[in-house]
C-alpha positions in Angstrom: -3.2 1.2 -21.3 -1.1 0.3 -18.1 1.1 3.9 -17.1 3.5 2.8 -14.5 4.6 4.2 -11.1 7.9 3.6 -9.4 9.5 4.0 -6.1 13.1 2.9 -4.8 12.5 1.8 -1.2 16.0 1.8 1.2 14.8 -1.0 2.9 12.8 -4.3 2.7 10.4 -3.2 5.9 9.2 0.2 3.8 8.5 -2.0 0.7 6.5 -4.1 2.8 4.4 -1.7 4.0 3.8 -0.1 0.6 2.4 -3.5 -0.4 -0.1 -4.1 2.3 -1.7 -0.4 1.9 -1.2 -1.1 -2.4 -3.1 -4.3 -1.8 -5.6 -3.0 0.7 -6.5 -0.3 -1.3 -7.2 -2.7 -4.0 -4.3 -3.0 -6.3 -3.9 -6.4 -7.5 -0.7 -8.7 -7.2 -0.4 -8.6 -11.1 -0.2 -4.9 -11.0 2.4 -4.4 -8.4 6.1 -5.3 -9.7 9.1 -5.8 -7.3 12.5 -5.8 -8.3 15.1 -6.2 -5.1 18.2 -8.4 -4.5 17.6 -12.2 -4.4 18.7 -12.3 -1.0 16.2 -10.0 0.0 12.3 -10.7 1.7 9.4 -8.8 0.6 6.7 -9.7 2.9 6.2 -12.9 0.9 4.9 -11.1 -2.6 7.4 -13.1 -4.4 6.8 -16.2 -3.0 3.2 -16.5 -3.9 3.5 -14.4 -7.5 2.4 -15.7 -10.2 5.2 -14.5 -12.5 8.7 -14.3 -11.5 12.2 -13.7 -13.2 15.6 -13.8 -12.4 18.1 -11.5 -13.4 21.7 -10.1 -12.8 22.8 -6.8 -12.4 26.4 -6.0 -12.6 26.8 -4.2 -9.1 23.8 -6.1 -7.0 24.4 -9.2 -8.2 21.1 -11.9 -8.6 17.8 -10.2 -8.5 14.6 -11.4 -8.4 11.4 -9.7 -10.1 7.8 -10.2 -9.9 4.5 -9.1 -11.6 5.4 -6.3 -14.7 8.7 -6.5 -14.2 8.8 -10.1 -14.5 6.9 -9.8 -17.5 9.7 -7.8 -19.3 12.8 -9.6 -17.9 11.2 -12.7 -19.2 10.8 -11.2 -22.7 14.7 -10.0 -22.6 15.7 -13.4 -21.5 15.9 -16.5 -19.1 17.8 -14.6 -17.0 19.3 -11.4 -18.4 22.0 -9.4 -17.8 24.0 -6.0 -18.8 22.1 -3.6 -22.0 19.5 -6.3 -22.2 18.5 -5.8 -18.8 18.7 -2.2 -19.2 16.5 -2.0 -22.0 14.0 -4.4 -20.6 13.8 -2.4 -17.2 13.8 1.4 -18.9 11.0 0.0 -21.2 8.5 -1.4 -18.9 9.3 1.6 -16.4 9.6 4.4 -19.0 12.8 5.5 -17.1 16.3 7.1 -18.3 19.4 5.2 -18.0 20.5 8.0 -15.4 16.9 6.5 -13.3 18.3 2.9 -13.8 22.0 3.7 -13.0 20.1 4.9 -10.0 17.8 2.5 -8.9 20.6 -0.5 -10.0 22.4 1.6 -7.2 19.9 1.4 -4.8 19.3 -2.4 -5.0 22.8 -2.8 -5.0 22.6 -1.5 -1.1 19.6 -2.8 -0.5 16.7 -1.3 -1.4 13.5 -2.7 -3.1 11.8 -1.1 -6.1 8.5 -1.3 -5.8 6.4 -0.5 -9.3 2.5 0.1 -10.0 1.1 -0.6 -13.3 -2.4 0.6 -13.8 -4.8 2.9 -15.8 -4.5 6.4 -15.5 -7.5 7.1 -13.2 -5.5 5.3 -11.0 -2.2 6.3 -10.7 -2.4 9.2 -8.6 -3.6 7.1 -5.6 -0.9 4.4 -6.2 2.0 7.5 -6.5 0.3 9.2 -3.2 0.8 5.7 -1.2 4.4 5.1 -2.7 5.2 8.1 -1.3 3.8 7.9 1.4 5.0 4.2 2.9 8.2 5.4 3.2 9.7 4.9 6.9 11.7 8.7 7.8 14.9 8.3 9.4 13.8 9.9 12.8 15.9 13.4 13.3 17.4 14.2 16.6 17.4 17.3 18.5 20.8 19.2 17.2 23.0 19.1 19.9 21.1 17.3 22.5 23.4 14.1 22.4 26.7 16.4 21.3 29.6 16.6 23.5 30.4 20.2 21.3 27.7 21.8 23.0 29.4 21.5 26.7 32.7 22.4 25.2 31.6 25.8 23.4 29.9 26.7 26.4 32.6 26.7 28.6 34.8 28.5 25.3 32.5 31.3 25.7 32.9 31.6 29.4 36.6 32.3 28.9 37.1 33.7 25.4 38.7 36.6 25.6 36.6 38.7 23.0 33.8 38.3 25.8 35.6 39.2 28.5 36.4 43.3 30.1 39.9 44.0 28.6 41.2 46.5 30.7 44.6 47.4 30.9 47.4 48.7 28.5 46.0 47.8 24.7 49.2 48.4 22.9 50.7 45.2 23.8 47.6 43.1 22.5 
């Protein structure tokens, strides 16, 4: 029995490089599903798929799905749409309808769902490369690029808490 294995990618680039390491590691094309916004290129996965579907979803518009996904959007319809979608998705995905809300979000923006459906002995090694394929947002130093920084220095220099008071206190 085929367990699946989700993850919502922000952007087409990450999804592409979870599908080269899923496929070199030896995941077949009919396990992998894809689910992202028609408009939208995958590193050519649904282009040579064997099974494809179309669907619409009421924020992202036209979206086109391959492999297992495919599979269950064809079952719910030529091209399906609203709580048939819904259940057709949160069946094959075994997923709440808070996880769709959220990943019919996330296509909505442009992100790609990628899915792995395969045995058991499997699927730790298809979660540990889904996770791992994802491209972090690089961090920069806090402050470095900040023109704050330069203006709370020179606050310091003259804030008066800092500064000797001398003189008569009653008037401060």
């Amino acid at each position: 029995m085929a367990k699946p294995v989700a993850k919502l990618f922000r952007d087409a680039p990450s999804a592409q490089r979870a599908l080269g390491q899923l496929l070199s590691q030896g995941y077949k094309a009919e396990e992998i599903g894809l689910l992202a916004r028609d408009k939208e290129d995958v590193g050519g996965l649904s282009a040579q798929a064997a099974t494809k579907a179309r669907a619409t979803f009421p924020q992202a518009g036209d979206a086109i799905a391959t492999g297992p996904i495919a599979s269950a959007l064809g079952e719910a319809g030529p091209k399906p749409a609203g709580d048939a979608l819904a259940a057709a998705l949160t069946k094959v995905l075994g997923i709440s309808q808070e996880t769709y809300d959220y990943y019919t979000f996330g296509i909505s923006v442009g992100g790609v769902l990628v899915s792995v459906h395969t045995g058991e002995d499997r699927l730790s090694g298809a979660r540990r490369i889904l996770r791992s394929a994802e491209a972090v947002p690089p961090r920069e130093e806090a402050g470095a690029n900040s023109p704050g920084f330069a203006l709370a220095g020179r606050m310091t220099a003259t804030d008066p808490i800092d500064a000797k008071m001398s003189g008569d206190f009653r008037k401060y």
